[in-house]
C-alpha positions in Angstrom: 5.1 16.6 18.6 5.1 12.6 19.0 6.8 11.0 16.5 4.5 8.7 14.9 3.1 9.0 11.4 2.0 7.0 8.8 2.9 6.7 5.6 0.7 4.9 2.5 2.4 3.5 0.0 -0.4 2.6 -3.0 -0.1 1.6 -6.0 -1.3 -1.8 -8.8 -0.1 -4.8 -7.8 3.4 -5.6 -8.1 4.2 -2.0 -8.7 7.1 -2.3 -6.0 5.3 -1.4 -3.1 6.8 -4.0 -0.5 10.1 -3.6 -2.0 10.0 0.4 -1.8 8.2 0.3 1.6 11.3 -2.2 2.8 13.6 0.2 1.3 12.2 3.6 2.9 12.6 1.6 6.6 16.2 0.8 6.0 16.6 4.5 5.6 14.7 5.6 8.2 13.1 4.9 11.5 10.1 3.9 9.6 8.7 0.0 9.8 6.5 -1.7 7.6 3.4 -2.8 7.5 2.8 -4.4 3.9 -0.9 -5.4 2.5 0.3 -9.5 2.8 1.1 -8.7 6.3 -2.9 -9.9 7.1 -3.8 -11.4 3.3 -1.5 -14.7 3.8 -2.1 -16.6 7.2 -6.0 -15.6 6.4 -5.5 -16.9 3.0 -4.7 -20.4 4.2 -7.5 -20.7 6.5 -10.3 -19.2 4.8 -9.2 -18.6 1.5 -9.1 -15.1 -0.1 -12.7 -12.9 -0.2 -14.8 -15.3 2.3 -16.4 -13.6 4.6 -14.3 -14.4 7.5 -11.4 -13.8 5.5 -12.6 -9.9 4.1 -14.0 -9.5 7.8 -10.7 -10.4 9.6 -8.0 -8.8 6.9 -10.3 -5.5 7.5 -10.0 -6.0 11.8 -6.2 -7.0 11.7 -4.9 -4.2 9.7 -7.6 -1.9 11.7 -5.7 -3.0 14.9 -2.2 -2.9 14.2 -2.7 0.6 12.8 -4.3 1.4 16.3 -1.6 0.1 18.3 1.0 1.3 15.8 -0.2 5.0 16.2 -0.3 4.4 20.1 3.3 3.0 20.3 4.4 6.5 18.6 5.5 4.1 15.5 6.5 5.8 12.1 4.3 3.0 9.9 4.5 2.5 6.1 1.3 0.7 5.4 0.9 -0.8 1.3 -1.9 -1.2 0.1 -3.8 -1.7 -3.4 -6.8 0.1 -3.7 -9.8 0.2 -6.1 -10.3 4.1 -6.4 -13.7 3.8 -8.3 -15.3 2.1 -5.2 -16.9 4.3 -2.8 -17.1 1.2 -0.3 -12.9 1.0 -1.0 -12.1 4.8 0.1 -14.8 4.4 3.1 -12.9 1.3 4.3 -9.3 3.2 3.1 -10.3 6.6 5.3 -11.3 4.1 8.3 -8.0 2.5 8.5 -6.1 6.1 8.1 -8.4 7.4 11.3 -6.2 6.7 13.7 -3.4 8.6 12.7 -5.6 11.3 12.1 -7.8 11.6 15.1 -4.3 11.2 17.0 -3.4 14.5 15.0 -0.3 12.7 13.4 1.0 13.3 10.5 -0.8 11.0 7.6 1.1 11.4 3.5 0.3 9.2 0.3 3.2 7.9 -1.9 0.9 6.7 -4.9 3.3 4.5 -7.5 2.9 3.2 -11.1 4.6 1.3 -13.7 3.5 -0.1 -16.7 2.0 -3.7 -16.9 5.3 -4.8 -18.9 6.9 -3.5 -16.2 4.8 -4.9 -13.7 4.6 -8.9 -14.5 8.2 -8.5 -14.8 8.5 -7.7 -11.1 5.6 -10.4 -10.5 8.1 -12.9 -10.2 11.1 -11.2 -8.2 12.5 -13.7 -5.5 11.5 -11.1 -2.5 7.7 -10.9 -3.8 7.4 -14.9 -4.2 9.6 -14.9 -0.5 7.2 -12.2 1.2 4.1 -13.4 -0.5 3.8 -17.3 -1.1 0.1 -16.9 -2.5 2.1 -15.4 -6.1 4.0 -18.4 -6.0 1.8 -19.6 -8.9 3.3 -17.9 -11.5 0.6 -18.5 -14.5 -2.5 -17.2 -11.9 -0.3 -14.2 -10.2 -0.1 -13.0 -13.8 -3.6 -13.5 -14.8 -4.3 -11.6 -11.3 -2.2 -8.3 -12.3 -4.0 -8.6 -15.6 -7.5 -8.9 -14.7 -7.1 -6.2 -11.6 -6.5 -3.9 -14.6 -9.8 -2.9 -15.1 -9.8 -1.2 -11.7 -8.2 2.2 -11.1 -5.5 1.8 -9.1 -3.6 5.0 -10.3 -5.2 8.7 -9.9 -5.8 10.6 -13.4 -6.9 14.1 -12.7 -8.9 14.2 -15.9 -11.1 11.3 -14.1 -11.7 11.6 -10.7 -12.7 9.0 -8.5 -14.1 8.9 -5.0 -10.6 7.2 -3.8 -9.2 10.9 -4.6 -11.1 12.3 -2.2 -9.5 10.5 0.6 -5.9 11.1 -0.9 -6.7 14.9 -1.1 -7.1 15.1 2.7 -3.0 14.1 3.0 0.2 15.6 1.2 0.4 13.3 -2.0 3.3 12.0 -4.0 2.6 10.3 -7.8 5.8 8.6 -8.7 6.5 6.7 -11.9 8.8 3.9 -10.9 9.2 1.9 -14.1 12.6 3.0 -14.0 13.7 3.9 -10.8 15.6 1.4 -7.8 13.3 1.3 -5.1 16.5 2.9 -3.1 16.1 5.9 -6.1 12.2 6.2 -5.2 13.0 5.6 -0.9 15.7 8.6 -1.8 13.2 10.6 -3.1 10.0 9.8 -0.8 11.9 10.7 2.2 13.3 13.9 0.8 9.5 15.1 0.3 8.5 13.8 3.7 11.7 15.9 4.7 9.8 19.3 3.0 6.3 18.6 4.2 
């Protein structure tokens, strides 16, 4: 069987995503793909939700998945997601078809924190490095705030239509509030391990 699969690392912003996703490739043959990958040198140009922008960031990640799954390439992919919106899991299951029309292996490593927990890591040096559009501190936190009325996390007692993409692929729920991203890389590859 060819090597390549693809791993999804979701979760609320600032959640650890990047950080975990960076953590699982130094453990692994594994290489990232994280969601500012396509947001940032869009961002500059058209500025974030313009049309081109949303039409471009949608085509970008559509390709590198594509070439990623032809290359035989283990990929972690992050990504925040809006599981209420139908539109969200339509777009979500598009990007994933690749890997699965190829037949490769597709899992879902869903994390969550608390917001405490999560403005704190708002500001780590490697997030404002990686992602220069949090740079401004006082709007990155108003932005983890305000995204808090979307469901970003699964709750079984309220499902979404986002959970009926993630129930098409081996999924993993992991609180890490208190967990190293080397702790929850550990543990993520360990499960890919038993799959």
């Amino acid at each position: 069987m060819p090597a390549g699969e693809l791993l999804l690392v979701t979760g609320p912003p600032a959640v650890g995503k990047m950080t975990v996703g960076r953590a699982i490739c130094a453990r692994s043959d594994f290489r990232l793909f994280h969601n500012h990958h396509t947001i940032e040198p869009l961002l500059e140009i058209f500025g974030f939700g313009t049309p081109p922008f949303r039409v471009l960031d949608r085509e970008f990640r559509r390709r590198i998945i594509e070439e990623s799954v032809a290359g035989d390439i283990r990929l972690v992919f992050t990504l925040v997601w809006d599981l209420e919106n139908p539109e969200s899991a339509e777009g979500v299951r598009w990007l994933l078809a690749p890997y699965v029309d190829a037949g490769r292996r597709v899992s879902v490593v869903e994390l969550y924190a608390d917001l405490e927990t999560r403005l704190a890591r708002n500001h780590t040096d490697e997030r404002l490095a990686a992602k220069p559009s949090k740079r401004d501190r006082e709007w990155s936190d108003a932005n983890v705030r305000e995204l808090e009325r979307h469901r970003m996390n699964t709750d079984p007692r309220d499902p979404q239509p986002g959970d009926d993409v993630i129930a098409d692929f081996p999924h993993l729920r992991l609180d890490n509030t208190e967990l190293t991203p080397d702790e929850v890389a550990v543990q993520v590859l360990a499960w890919l391990e038993q799959l």
